[in-house]
Backbone as ProteinMPNN parsed JSONL, in Angstrom:
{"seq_chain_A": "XXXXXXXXXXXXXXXXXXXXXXXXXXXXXXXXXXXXXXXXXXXXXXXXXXXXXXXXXXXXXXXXXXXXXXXXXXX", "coords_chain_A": {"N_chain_A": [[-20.368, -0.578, -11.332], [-18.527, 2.579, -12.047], [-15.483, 3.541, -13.977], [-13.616, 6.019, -13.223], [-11.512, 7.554, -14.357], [-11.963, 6.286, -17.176], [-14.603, 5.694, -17.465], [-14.987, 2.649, -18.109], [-16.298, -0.407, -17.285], [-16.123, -1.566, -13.327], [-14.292, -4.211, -11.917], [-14.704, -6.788, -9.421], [-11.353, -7.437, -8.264], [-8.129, -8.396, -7.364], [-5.514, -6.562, -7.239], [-1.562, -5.232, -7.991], [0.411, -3.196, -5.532], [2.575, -1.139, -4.651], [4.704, 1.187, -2.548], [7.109, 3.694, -1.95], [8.822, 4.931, 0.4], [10.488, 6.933, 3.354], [12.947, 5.441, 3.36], [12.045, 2.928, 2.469], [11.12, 0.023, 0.602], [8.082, -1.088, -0.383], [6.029, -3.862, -1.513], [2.917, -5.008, -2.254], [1.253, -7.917, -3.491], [-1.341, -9.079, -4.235], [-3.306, -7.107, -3.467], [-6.741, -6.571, -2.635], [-9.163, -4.988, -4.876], [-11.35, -2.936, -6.72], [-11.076, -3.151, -10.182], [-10.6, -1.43, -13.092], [-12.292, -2.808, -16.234], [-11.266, -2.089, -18.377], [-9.189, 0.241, -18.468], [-7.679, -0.86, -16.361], [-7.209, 0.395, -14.13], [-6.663, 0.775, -10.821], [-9.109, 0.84, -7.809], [-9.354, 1.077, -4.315], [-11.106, -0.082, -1.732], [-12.462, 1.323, 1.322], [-11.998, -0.294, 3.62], [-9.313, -1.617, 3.147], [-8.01, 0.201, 1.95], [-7.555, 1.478, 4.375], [-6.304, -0.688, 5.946], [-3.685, -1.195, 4.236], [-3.07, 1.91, 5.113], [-2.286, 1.468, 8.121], [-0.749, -0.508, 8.129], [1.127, 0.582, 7.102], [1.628, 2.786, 8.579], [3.077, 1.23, 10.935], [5.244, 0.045, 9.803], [6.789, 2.493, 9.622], [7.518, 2.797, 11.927], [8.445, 1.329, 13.124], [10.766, 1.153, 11.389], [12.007, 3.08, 11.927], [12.635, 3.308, 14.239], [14.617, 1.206, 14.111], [16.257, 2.058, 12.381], [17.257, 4.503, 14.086], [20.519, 5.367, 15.803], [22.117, 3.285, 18.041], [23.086, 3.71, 21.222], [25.906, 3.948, 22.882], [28.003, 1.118, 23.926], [27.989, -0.117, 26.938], [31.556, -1.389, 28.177]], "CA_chain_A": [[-19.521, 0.529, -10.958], [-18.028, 3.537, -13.52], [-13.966, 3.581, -13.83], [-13.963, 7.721, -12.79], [-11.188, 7.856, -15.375], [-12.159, 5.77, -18.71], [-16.034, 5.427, -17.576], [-14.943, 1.43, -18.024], [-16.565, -0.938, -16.343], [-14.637, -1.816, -12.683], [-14.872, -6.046, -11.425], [-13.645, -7.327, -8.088], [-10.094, -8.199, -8.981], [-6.988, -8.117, -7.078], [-4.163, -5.445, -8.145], [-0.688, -5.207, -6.755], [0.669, -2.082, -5.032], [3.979, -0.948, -4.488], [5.357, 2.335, -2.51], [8.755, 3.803, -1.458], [8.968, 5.763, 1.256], [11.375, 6.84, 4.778], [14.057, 4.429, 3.631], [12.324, 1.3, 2.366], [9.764, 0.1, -0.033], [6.901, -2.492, 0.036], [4.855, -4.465, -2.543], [2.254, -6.575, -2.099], [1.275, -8.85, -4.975], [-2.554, -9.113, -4.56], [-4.948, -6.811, -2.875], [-8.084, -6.387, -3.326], [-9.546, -3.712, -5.65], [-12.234, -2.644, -8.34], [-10.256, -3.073, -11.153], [-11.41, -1.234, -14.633], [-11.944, -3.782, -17.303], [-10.804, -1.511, -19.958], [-7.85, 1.008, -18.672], [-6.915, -1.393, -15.46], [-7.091, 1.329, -12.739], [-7.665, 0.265, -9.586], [-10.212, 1.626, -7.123], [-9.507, 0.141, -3.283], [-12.432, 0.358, -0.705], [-12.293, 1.914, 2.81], [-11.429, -1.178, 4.762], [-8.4, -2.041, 2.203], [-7.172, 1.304, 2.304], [-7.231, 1.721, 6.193], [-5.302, -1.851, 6.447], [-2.823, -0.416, 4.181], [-2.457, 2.886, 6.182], [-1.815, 0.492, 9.521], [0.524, -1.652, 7.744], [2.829, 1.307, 7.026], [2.099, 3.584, 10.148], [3.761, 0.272, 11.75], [6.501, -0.233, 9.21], [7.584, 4.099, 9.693], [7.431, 3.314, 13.563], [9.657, -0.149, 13.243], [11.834, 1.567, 10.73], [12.987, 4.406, 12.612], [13.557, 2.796, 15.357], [15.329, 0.579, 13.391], [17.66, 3.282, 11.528], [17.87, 4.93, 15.1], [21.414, 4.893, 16.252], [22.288, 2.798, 18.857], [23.226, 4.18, 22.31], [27.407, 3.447, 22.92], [27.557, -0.448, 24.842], [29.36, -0.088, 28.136], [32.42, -2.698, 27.707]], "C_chain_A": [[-18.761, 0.986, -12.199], [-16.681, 3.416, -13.209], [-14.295, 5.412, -13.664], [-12.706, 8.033, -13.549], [-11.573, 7.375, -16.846], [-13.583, 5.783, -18.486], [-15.997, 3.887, -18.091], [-15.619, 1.122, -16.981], [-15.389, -1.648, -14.924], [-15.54, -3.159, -11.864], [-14.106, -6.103, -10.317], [-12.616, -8.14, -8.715], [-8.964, -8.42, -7.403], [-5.945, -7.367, -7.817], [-2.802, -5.25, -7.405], [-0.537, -3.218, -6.493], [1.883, -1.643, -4.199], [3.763, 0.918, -3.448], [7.019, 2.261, -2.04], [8.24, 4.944, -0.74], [9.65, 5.497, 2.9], [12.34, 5.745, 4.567], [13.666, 3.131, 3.039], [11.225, 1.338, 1.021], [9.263, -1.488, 0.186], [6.353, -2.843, -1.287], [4.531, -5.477, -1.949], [1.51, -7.191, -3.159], [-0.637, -8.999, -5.212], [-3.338, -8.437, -3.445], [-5.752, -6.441, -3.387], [-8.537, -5.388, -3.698], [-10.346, -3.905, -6.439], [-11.458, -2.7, -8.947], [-11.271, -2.797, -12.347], [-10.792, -2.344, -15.896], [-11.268, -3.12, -18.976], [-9.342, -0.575, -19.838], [-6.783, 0.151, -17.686], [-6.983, -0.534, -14.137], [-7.604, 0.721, -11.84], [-8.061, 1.024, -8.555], [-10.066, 0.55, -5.483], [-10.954, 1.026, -2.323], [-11.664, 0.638, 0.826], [-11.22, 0.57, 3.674], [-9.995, -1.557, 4.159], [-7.476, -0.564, 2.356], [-6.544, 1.783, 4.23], [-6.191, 0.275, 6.664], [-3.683, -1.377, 5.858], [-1.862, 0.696, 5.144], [-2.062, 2.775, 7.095], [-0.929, -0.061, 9.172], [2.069, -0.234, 7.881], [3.25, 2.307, 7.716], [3.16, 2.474, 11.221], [5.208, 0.26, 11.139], [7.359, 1.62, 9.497], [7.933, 4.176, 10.669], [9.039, 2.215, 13.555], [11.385, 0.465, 12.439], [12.714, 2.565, 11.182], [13.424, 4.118, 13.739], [14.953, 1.8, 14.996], [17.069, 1.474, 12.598], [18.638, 4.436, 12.678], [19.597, 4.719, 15.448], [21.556, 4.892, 17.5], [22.915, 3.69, 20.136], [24.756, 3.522, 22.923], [26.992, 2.333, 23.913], [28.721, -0.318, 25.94], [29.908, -1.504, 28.215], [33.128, -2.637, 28.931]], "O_chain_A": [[-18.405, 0.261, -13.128], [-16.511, 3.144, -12.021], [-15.354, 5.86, -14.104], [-12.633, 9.258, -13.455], [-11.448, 8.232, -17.721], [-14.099, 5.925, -19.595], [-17.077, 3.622, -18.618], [-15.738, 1.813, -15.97], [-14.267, -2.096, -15.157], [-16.689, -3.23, -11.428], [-13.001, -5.57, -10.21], [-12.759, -9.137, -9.423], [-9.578, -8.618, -6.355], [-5.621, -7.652, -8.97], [-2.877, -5.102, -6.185], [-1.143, -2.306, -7.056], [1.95, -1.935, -3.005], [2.82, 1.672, -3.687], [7.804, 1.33, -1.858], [7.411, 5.752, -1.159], [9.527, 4.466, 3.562], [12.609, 5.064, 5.557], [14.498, 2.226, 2.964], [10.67, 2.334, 0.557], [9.749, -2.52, 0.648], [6.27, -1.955, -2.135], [5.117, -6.404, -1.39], [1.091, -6.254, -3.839], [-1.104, -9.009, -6.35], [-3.947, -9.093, -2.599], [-5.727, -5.966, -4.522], [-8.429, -4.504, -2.848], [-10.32, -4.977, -7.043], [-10.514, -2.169, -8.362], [-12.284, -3.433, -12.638], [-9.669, -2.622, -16.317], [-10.985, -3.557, -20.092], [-8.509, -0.557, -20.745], [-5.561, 0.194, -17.832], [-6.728, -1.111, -13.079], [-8.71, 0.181, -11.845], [-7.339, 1.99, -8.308], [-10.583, -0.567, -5.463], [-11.467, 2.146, -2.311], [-10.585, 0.22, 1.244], [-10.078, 0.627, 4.13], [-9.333, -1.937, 5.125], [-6.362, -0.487, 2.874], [-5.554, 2.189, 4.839], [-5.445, 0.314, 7.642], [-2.712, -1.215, 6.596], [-0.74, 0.614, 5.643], [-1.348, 3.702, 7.477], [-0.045, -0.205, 10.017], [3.194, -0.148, 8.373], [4.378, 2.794, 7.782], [3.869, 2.928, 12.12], [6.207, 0.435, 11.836], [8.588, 1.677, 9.518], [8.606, 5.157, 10.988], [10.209, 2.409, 13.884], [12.558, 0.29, 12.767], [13.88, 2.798, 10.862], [14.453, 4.568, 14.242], [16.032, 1.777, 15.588], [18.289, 1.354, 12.48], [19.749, 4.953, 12.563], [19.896, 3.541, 15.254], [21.336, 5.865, 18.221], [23.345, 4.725, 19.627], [24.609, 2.439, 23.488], [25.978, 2.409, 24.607], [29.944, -0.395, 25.818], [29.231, -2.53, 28.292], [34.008, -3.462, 29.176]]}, "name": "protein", "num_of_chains": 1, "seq": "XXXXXXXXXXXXXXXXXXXXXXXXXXXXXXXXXXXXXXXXXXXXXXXXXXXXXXXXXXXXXXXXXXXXXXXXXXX"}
């Protein structure tokens, strides 16, 4: 496999991957990716990307409910 920026070669590695977004941010320290042996870029595959996109459709759902404000507590 071609790196589609350097034309490096890309090896099954692990790469980490950070975002920020809606209030919070995430990293995770090793997923799995093509990694180019010459610039580093990493290249994730379908199933890696779609676990991603689940991880943080869950964390935007948890979080807002989360940031929601509470509903006054009858005392």
């Amino acid at each position: 496999m071609e790196c589609i920026h350097c034309k490096g070669k890309m090896v099954r590695s692990t790469t980490p991957f950070s975002v920020d977004r809606k209030g919070y941010s995430i990293h995770w320290d090793a997923i799995p990716a093509w990694v180019c042996t010459q610039c580093g870029e990493p290249m994730f595959e379908a199933r890696e990307v779609d676990l991603m996109q689940k991880s943080l459709a869950t964390l935007d759902r948890e979080s807002a409910a989360l940031m929601a404000p509470s509903p006054p507590s009858a005392v």
